[in-house]
N, C-alpha and C positions, 0 to 999 in steps of 0.2 A: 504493500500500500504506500509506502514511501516512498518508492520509484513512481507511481502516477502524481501523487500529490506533489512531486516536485514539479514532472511536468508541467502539470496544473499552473507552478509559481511561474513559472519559466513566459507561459503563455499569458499568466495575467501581468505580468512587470516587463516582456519585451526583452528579455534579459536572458540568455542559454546559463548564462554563469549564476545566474541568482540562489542563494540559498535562505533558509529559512533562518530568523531571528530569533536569536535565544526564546522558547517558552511557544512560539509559534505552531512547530510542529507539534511539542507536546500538548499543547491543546487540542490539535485537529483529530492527533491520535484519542485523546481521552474522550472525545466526544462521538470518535466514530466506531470505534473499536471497543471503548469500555461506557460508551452512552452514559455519560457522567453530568451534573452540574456544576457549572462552570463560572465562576466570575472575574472575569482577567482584569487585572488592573494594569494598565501598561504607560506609556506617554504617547502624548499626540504624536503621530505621524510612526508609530511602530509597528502597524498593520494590523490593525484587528479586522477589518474588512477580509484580509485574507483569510482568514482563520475560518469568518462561516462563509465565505462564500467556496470555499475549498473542499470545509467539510459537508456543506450543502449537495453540490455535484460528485461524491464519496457517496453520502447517503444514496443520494438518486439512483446511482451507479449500482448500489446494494440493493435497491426497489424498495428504499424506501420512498413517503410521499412528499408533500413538497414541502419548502420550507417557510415559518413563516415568521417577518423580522418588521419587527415594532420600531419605528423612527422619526425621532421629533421633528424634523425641519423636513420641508419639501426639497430644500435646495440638495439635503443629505440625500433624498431619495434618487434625485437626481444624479448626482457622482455616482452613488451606488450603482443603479442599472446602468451605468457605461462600462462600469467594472465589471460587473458579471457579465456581457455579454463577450468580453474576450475570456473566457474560459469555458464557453458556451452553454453558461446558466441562462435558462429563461427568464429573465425577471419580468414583473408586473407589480405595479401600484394600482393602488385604490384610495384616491384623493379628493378632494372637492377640484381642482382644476382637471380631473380628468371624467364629469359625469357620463359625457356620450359614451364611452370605452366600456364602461362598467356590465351593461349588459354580457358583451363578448368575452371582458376576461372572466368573469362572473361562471359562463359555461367555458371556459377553457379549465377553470381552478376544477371543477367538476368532473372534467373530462381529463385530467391528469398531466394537462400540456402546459402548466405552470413550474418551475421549480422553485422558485421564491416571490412571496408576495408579501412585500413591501405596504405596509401600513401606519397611520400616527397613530398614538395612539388613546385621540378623541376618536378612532374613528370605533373603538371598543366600547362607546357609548350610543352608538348608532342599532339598533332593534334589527333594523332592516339587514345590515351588517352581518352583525351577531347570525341572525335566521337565515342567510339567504347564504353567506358563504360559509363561513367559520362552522358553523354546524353541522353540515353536509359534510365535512373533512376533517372535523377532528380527531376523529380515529386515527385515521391518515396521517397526521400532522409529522411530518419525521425530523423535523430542527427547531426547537421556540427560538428567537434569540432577540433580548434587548439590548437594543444599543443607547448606549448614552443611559447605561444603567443604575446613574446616581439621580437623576431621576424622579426614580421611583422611589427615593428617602427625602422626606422634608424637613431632616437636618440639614440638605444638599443644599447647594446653592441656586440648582435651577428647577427644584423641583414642580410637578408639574400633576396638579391633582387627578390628572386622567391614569398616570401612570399606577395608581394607587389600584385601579382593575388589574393588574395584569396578573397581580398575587391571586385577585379570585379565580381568574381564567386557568392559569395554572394546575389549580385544583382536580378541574374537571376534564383535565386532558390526560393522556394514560403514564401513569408512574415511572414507568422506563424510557416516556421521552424524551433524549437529550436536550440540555438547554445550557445557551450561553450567554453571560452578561458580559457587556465589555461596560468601559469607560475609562478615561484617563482623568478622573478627577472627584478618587473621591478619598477620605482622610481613612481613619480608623472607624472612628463613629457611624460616618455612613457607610462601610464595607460592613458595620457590625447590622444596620439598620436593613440592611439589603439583606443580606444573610437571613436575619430574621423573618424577614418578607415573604423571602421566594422555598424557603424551606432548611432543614437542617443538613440535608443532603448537599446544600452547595459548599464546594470545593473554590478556593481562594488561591490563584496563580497571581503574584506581584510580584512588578520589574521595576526596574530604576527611572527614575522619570526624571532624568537630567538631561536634557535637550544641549548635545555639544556645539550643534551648528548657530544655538542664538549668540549672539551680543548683547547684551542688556545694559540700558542705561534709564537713571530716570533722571525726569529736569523738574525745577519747582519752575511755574511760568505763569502767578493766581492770574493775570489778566489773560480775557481774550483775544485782544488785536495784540501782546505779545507772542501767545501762543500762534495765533493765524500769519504771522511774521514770520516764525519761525518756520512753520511747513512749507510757504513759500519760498522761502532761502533755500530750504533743506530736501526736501524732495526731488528736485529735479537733479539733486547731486546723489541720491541714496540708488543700489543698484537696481532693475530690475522693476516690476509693481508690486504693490502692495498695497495694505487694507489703514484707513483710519476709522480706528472707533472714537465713537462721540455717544455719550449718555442718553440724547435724546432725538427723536425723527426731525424736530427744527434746526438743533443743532447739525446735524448730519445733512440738511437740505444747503443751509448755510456757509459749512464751510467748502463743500464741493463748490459750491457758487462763487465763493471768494477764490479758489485755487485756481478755478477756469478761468477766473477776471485775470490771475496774473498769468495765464497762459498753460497753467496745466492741466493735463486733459485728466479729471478727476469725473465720478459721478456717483450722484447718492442711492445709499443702497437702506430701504425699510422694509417693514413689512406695510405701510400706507400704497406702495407701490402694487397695481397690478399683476397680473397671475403671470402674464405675458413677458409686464419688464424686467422682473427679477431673475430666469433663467436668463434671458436676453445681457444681462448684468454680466450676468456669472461666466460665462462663455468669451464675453470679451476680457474679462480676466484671465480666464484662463489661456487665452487665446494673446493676451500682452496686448492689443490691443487698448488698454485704458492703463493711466501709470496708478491710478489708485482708485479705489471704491471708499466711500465714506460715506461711515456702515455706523446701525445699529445693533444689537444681542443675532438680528434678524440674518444676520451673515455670522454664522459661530458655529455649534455643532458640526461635523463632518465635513464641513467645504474644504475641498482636499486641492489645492494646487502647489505640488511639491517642490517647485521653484517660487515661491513667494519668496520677494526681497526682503521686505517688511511690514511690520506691524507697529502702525503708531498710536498709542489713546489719548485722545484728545480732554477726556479729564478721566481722575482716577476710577475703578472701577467698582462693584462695591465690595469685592470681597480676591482677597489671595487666589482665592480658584480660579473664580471669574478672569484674572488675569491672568494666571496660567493655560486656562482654557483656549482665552482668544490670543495670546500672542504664542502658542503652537500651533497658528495655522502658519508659521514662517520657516523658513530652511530646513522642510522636509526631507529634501533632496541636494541641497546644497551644502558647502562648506561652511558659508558665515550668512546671514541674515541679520538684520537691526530689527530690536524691540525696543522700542523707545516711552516710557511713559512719563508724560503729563500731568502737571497736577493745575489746577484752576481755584477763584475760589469759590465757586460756583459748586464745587462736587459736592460737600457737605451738606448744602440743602437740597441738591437732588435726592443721594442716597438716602436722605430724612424722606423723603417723598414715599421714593418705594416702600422703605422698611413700615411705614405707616398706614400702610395702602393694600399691605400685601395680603391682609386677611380679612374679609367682610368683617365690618363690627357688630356686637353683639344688637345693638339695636335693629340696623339692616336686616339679620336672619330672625328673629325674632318676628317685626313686619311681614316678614313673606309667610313664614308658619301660621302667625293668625290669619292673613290673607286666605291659607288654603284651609285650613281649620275653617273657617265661616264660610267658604263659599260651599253649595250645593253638587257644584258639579268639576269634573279639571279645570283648570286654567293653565291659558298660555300666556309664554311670556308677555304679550301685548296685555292681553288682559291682566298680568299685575301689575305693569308698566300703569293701565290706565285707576288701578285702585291707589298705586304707593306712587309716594312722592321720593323716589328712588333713583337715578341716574342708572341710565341701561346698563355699562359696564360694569356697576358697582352691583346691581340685580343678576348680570350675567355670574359674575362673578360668586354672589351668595348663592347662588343654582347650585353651580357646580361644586362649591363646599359642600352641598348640603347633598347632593349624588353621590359622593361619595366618599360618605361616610357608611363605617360597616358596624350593625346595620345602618343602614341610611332612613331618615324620616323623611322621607319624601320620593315615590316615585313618579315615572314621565314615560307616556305613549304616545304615539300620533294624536289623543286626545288633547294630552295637555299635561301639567302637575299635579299632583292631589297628594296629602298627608300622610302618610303612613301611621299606622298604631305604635310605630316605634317608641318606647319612651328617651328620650333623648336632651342633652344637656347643652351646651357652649364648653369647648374643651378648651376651655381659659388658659389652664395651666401648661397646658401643651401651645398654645400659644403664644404665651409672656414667656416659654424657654427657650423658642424658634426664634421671638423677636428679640431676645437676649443675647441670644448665639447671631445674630442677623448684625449685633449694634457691636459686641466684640469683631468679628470681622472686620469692620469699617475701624476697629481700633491694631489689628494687623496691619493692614492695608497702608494705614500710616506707617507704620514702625517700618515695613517694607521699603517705602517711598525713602526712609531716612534712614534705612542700614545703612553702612559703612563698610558691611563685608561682602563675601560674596552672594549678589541677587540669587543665581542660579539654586545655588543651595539653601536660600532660605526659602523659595517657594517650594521644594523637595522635601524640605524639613516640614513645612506646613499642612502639603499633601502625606505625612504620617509615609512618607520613602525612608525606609532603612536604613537605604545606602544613599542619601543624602551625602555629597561632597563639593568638594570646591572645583568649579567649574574651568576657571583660567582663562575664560573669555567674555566676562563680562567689564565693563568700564571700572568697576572697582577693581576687580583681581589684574586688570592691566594698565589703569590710568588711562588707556587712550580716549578721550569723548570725544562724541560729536559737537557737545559743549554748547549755551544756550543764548551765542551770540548772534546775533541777525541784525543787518543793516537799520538803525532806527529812522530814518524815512521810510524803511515796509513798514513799521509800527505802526507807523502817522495812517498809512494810505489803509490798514488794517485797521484803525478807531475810526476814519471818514466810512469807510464799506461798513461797518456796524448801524453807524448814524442814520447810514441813508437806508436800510432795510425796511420793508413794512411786510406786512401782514393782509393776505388776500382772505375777502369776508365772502366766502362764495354763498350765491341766490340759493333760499330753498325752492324747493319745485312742487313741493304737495304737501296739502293740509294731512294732521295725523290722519293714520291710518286709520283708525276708526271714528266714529261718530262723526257727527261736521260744527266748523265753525263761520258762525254767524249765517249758519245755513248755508254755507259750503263744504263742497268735499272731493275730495280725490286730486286732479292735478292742477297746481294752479298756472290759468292761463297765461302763457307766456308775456302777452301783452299787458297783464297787470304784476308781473313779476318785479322785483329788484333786480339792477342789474348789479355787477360785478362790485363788490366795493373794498375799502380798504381799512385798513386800522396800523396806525402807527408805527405802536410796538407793543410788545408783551408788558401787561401792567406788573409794575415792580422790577421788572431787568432795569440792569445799572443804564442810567444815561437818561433817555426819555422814559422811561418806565420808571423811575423812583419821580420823577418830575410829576408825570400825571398818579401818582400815588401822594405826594407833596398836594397837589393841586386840591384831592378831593375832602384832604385832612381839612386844609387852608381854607376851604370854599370859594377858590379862584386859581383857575390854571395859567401857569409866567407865562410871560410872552413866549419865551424861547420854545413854548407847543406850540403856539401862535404863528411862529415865522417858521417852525420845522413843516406844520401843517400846510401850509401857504406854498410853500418847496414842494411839497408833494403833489396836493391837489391841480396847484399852477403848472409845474412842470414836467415832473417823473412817473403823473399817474397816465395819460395821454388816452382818455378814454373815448369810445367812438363820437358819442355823445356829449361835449363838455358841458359843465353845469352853467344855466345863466340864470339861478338863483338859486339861494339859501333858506332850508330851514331847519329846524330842530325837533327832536323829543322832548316833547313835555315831562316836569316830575315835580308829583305833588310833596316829595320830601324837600328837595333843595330847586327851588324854581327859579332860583338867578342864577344857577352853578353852569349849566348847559348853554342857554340863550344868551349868557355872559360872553363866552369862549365862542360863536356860535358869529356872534356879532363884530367882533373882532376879525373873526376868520372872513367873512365877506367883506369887511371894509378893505383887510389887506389884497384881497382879489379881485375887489372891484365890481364887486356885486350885487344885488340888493337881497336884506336879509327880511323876510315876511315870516311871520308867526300864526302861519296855519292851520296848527292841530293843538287840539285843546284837551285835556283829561277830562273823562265824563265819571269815571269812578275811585275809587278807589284800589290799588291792589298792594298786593305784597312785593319787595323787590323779587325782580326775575334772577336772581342769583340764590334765591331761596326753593325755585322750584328747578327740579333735577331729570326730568323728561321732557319729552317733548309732547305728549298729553295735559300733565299739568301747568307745563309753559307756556303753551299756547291757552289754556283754557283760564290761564291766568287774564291774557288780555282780551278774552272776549267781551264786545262791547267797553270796551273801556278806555277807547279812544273817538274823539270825532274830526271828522276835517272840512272845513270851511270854504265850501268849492268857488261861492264868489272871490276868495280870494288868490285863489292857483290858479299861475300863469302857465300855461300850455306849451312850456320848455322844459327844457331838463333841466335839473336840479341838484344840490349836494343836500340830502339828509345826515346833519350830525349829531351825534351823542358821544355821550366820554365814555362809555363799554361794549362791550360785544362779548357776547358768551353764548345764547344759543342761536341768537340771529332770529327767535319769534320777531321779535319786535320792530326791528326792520322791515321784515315779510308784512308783516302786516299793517305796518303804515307805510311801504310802497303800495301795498294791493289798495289802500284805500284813497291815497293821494293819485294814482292814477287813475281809479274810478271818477274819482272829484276832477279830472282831464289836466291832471299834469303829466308834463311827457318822462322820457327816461328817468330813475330815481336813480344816483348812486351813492350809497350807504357809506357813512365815512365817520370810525370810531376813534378816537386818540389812543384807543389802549383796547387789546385782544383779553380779556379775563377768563378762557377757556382753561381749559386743562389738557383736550384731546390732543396738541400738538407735542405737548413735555412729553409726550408715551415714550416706552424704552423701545418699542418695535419699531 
């Protein structure tokens, strides 16, 4: 078997000379020959892909049936089935970007013409799933294998609450069938937590996770047009392409935008990106066509391009893993590679973001429980969207806490949710230790940034490696850096590109989806739409954002919104339509705060500012309601607009926030009812949250 298996290696690496790496072979052996469980701990870029796809086509070979491999990212799935088809594994996925196909592989898994199929592993909360493929062939099943096996521990760092099925699923598949964990990133704790998960039977292979081909260095750099300085000097000198992570989807749209301004062909890589352009991404990477991607978490797992030059983070990350995780996707294959990390002062209140965020609060789950407790019949998530006053992500979110839990108080069909008899608590305690161990991390994480000795071995040390040593190629163990000098005219032209940034308010299109308001429903017509608008900047970022946060304290926004506003609207926004008058949203809490700012801003444009809409009720601020059911029904009726006085031009509607965009929507649809022509919406400051996401 060891003479095929190599071939096997020979054919999937391109390589006649290629041998197996330490622990490699004895894996495929233990899994094919002594059908064992398995959890490899190894380091990025050691091959564990080889391992089942090796022993997958062994099994096959043996009649066993196919194989089936749980994987978090699609991009993962992706690399994967390029890789199995040079060793002439059949691969197939089952994804939400691939529904038309489903049918066909669907009867191919059936008909036995599959050898490995490729799944995430939300996709083991799907009924339809579960009944249609998985059931049909679990007898059959002849390989489990999780990848990215830390996972499935929420001491882990990326854990990920669907992974928490894969223990039940386990269960019910036949005792003697092999099964593999890999991962490269998990300490003691979560090997012990795994372990515990997937059964007493699993056997523990751990190798040395010191990565000889990185360089590592870290730069303190808190500002951002230091740090945006700096890439621009520095990248176009670094070898090869490579990835920069950035904490969050605006950051990451951002500084790809600012690299391209100075000439380098950068682009941003999220998960807000469609289905289409993030393989599209990934392929010119690989392919050297782009010197960098600048990336969210959304590019991490398994993106295998083993000439990556480097990996740069754009601020710290939250945790030792995290950072060992993404800066092994660099010098796979190569001699030297640069890891370079960033620190900002920005990173401390992101990673406060997450770590706070990261488990529904006990009030949220609560809400939904009595929700389904009182109602009659299931509910879907719309219908408890339109009971609670909940923000979708934060509902999506307490779902899924609340699925799976075992037992879980709450089941879900194509009907909808409904209660379970479970009796059932808030596991507090196991909470406050996750977020404990969550906040210690971010106290690693520094001490890392500010060792002194060697990087390489204190992220080995941290990942609980044995053989944790000194590496001799990091900037400490050799003095050489890259060093945090950059031209300070980049700085300058890096604080003007921050300045000038805004934020696109895009038009909603349709009243919620269920009920109507003010006796409408469904899509709204385009000719009483908003059109495209803008806002600023993010309320509270440094610069113009602590300015409009000064402003609303004060009850008067400085001029310097005034003349940054006037910059924009007058020159940089260049919309089809330009405005030839002004006016504002009304508020019955501060009613000179807006039309103050509002009045200003048309005199410096040269405009005339009319005060057209008037408040007919009262409501609550729209920053207190958290959907899009109760944000909109917040302002039902409770505006009017004064059609003898709307001049039948376009116009700039202003206000100083923006966070669901109800409110725009709905005094464009009614200002252009009253016959004024285009509206376009224009915020001083974005007050969302959706943009900070980590994807």
């Amino acid at each position: 078997m060891h003479g095929r298996a190599l071939d096997l290696l020979h054919r999937a690496t391109g390589d006649s000379r290629a041998r197996f790496r330490p622990g490699q072979w004895e894996a495929i052996q233990a899994l094919v020959e002594g059908r064992e469980r398995l959890l490899v701990v190894e380091r990025t870029g050691w091959g564990k892909s080889i391992v089942y796809f090796i022993s997958a086509r062994l099994l096959r070979d043996g009649g066993a049936g196919c194989a089936l491999l749980i994987s978090p990212l699609l991009s993962l799935m992706r690399n994967q089935i390029s890789a199995a088809v040079r060793i002439g594994v059949r691969a197939k996925t089952i994804n939400s970007g691939n529904t038309s196909d489903w049918p066909v592989i669907e009867e191919d898994l059936r008909a036995g013409r599959i050898d490995i199929l490729l799944v995430s592993p939300e996709r083991l909360a799907n009924e339809n799933f579960m009944t249609r493929c998985l059931l049909p062939v679990a007898s059959r099943v002849g390989l489990f294998v999780v990848d990215e096996a830390h996972c499935i521990s929420d001491w882990g760092h990326d854990f990920r609450p669907d992974y928490r099925r894969i223990a039940r699923i386990l269960r019910e598949l036949p005792r003697n069938l092999p099964v593999l964990a890999t991962t490269a990133t998990a300490n003691d704790r979560v090997v012990s937590d795994v372990c515990d998960q997937l059964g007493p039977r699993l056997k523990v292979i751990r190798g040395p996770l010191v990565r000889e081909s990185l360089r590592l260095e870290n730069l303190r750099l808190p500002s951002k047009s230091a740090r945006l300085a700096w890439l621009a000097d520095r990248i176009p000198q670094l070898p090869g392409s490579g990835i920069v992570y950035t904490l969050t989807v605006r950051d990451a749209d951002n500084v790809a935008a600012w690299l391209r301004e100075r000439g380098i062909d950068a682009r941003a890589y999220h998960a807000k990106l469609d289905d289409e352009e993030r393989p599209r991404l990934e392929e010119m990477l690989l392919a050297n066509q782009v010197k960098a991607l600048v990336a969210t978490v959304a590019l991490g797992m398994g993106f295998d391009k083993p000439d990556l030059g480097f990996v740069i983070h754009f601020q710290r990350p939250a945790s030792v893993v995290h950072y060992y995780q993404q800066v092994g996707r660099a010098g796979r294959a190569i001699g030297q590679a640069h890891g370079v990390l960033m620190s900002g002062a920005e990173d401390d209140e992101i990673a406060n973001y997450f770590i706070s965020t990261a488990f529904p609060s006990a009030s949220e789950v609560a809400e939904v429980l009595s929700a389904l407790e009182a109602s009659p019949s299931p509910m879907s998530a719309t219908a408890l969207q339109q009971a609670l006053n909940i923000r979708p992500t934060k509902l999506a979110k307490a779902l899924k806490f609340l699925a799976v839990e075992s037992p879980s108080p709450i089941a879900c069909d194509d009907s909808g949710y409904v209660r379970t008899p479970v009796a059932w608590a808030m596991p507090a305690a196991r909470i406050d230790s996750i977020t404990g161990l969550r906040r210690q991390e971010q106290v690693r994480m520094k001490a890392y940034m500010e060792d002194e000795g060697c990087l390489m071995r204190f992220l080995a040390a941290e990942l609980s490696d044995p053989d944790a040593a000194r590496c001799g190629k990091c900037a400490n163990c050799t003095g050489e850096r890259l060093g945090a000098a950059y031209p300070a005219g980049l700085e300058r032209e890096a604080a003007r590109f921050l300045e000038s940034l805004f934020l696109a308010v895009e038009p909603r299109k349709q009243w919620p989806p269920s009920g109507t308001f003010e006796g409408e429903r469904g899509r709204i017509p385009g000719e009483l739409r908003a059109g495209e608008g803008r806002a600023l900047c993010k309320y509270g970022d440094a610069g113009l954002g602590e300015l409009v946060r000064d402003g609303k304290r004060n009850g008067r926004f400085a001029d310097a919104l005034v003349d940054a506003a006037a910059e924009l609207a007058g020159r940089r926004w260049n919309p089809t339509s330009p405005p030839e008058w002004v006016t504002c949203v009304p508020s019955g809490r501060h009613p000179e705060l807006v039309p103050d700012f509002a009045k200003r801003l048309a005199a410096r444009l040269r405009l005339p500012f009319i005060q057209c809409i008037s408040k007919t009720r009262t409501t609550e601020p729209q920053k207190t309601r958290e959907n899009s059911f109760q944000q909109a029904s917040n302002l039902e009726n409770a505006f009017a607009v004064d059609a003898t006085h709307v001049p039948p031009a376009p116009l700039l509607l202003v206000d100083d926030m923006v966070d669901s965009r109800w409110t725009f929507t709905v005094l464009a649809w009614k200002l252009r009812k009253a016959g004024a022509g285009p509206v376009l919406p224009f915020a001083l400051a974005d007050s969302s949250a959706d943009d900070g996401s980590s994807e």
